[in-house]
Backbone as JSON Lines, residues from 0, in Angstrom:
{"i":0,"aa":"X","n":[108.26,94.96,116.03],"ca":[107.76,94.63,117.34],"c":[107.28,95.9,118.02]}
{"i":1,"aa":"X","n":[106.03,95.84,118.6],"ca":[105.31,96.82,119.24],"c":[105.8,97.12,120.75]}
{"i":2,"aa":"X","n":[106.24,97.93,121.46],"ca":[106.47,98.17,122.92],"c":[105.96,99.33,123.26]}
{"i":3,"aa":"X","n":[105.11,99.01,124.37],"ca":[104.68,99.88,125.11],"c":[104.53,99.68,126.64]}
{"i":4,"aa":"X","n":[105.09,100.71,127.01],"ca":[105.76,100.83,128.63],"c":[105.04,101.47,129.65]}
{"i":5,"aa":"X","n":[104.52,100.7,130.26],"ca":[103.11,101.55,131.63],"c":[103.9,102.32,132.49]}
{"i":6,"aa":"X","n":[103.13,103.7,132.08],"ca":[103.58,104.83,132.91],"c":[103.35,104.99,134.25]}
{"i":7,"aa":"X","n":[104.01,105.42,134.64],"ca":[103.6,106.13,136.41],"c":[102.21,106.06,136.62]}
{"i":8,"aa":"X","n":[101.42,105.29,137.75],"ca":[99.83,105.74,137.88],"c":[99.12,105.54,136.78]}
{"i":9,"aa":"X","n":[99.54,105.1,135.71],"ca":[98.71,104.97,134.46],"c":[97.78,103.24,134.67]}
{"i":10,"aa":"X","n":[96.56,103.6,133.99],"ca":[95.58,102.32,134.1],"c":[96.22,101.08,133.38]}
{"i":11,"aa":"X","n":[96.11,99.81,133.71],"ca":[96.53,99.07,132.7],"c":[95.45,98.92,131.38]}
{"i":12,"aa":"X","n":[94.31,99.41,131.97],"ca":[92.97,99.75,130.68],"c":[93.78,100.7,129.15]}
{"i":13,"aa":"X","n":[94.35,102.08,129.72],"ca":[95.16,103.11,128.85],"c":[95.86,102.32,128.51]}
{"i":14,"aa":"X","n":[96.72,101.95,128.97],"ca":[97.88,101.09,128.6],"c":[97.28,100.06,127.41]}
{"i":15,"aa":"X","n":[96.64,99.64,127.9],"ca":[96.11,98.31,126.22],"c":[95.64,98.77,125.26]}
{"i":16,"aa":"X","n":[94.47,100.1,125.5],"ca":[94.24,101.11,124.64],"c":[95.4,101.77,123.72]}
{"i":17,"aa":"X","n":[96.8,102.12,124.53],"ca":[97.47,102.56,123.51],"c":[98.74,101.4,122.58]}
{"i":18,"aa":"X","n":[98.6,100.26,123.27],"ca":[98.86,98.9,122.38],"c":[98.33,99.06,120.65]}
{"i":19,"aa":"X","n":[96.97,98.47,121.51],"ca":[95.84,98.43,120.13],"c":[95.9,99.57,119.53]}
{"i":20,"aa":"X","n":[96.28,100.65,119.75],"ca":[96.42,102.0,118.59],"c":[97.69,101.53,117.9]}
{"i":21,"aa":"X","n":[98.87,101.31,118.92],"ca":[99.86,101.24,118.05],"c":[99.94,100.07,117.36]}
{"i":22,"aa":"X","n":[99.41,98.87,117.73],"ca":[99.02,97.89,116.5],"c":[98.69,98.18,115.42]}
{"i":23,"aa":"X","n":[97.13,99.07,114.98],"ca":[96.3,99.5,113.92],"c":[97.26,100.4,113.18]}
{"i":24,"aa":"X","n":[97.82,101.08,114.19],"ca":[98.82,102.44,113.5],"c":[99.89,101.62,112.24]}
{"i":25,"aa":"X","n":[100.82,100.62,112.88],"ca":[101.8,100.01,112.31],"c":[100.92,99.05,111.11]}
{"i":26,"aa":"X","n":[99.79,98.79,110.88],"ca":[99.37,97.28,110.08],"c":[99.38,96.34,110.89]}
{"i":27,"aa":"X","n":[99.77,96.08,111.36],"ca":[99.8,95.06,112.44],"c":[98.29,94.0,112.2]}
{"i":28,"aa":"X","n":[97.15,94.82,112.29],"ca":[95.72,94.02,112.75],"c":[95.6,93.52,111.08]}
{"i":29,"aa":"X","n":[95.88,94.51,110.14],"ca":[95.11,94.51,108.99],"c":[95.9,92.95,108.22]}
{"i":30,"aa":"X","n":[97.33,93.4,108.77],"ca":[98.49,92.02,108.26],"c":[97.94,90.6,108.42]}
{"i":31,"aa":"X","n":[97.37,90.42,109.92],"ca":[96.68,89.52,110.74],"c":[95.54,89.25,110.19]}
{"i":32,"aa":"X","n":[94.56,90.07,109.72],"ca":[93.49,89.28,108.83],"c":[93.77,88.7,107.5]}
{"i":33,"aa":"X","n":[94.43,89.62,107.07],"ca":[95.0,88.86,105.57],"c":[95.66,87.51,105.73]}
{"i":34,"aa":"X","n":[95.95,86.87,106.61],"ca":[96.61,85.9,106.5],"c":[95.76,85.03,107.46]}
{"i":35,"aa":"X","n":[94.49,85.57,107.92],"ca":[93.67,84.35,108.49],"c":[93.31,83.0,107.77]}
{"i":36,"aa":"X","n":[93.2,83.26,106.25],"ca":[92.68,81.9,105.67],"c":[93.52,82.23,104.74]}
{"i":37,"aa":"X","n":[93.49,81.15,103.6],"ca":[94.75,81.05,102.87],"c":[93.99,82.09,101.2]}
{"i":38,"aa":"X","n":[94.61,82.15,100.72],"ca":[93.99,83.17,99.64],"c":[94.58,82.69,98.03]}
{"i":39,"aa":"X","n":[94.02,82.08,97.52],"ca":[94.58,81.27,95.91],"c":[95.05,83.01,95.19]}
{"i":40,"aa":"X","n":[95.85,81.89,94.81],"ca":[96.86,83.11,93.41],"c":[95.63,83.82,92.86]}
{"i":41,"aa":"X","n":[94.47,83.08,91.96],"ca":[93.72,83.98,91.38],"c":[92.91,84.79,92.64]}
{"i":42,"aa":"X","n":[92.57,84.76,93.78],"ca":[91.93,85.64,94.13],"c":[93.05,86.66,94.08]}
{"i":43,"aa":"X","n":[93.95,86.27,94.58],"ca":[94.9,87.7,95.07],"c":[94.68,88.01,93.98]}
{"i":44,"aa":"X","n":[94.76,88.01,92.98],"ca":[95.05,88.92,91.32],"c":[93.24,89.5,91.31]}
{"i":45,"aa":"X","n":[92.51,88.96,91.36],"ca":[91.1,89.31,91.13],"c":[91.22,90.78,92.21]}
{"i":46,"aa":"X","n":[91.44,90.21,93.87],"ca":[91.71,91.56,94.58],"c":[92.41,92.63,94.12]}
{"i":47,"aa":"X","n":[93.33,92.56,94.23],"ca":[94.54,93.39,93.2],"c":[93.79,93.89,92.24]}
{"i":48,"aa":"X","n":[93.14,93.29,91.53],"ca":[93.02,94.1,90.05],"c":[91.83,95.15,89.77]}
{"i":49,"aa":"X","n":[90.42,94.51,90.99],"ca":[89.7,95.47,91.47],"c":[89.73,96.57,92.11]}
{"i":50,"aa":"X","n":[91.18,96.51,93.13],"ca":[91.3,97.86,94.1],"c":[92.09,99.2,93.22]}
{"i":51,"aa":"X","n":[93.07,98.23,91.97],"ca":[93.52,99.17,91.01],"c":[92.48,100.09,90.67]}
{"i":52,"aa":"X","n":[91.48,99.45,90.04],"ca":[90.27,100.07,89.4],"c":[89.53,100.56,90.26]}
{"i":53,"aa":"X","n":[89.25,100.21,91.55],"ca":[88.18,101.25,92.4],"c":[89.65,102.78,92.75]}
{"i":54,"aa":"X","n":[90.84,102.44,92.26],"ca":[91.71,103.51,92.52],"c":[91.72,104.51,91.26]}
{"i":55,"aa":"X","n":[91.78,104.18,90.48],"ca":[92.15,104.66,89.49],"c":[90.07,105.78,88.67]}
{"i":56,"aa":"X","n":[89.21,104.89,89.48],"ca":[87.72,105.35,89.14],"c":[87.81,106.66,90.03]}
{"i":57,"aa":"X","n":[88.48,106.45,91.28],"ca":[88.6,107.62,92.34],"c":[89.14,108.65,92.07]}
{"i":58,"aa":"X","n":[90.74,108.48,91.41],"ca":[91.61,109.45,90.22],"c":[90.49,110.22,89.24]}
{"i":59,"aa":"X","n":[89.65,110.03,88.57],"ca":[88.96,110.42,87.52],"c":[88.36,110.78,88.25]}
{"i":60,"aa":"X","n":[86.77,110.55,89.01],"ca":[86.4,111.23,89.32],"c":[86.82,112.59,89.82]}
{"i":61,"aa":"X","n":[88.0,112.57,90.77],"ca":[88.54,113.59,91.52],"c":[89.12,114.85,90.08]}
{"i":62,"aa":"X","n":[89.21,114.26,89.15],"ca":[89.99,115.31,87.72],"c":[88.77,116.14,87.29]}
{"i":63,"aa":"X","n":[87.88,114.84,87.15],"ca":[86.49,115.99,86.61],"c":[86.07,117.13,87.02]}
């Protein structure tokens, strides 16, 4: 759970500004899209198995 406490004289604008940071900071937003629509077993594995490989293409390049 996220808390954030409006300071002395502080805008409630800053104040939401540093919400939404600490949302993005924690996962929070990214958690929230992933679970907007429902996602079949094979995609998750298709995802998964592509980000391995765009990880692992990144590894190599970086050795060369």
């Amino acid at each position: 759970m996220i808390n954030v406490k409006v300071r002395d004289n502080e805008s409630f604008e800053k104040a939401l500004k540093r919400f939404t940071k600490a949302c993005e900071k924690s996962g929070l937003m990214a958690e929230i899209k992933k679970h907007q629509h429902y996602e079949k077993p094979s995609e998750r594995r298709k995802r998964k198995e592509n980000s391995a490989r765009r990880k692992m293409r990144k590894i190599m390049l970086e050795n060369q």
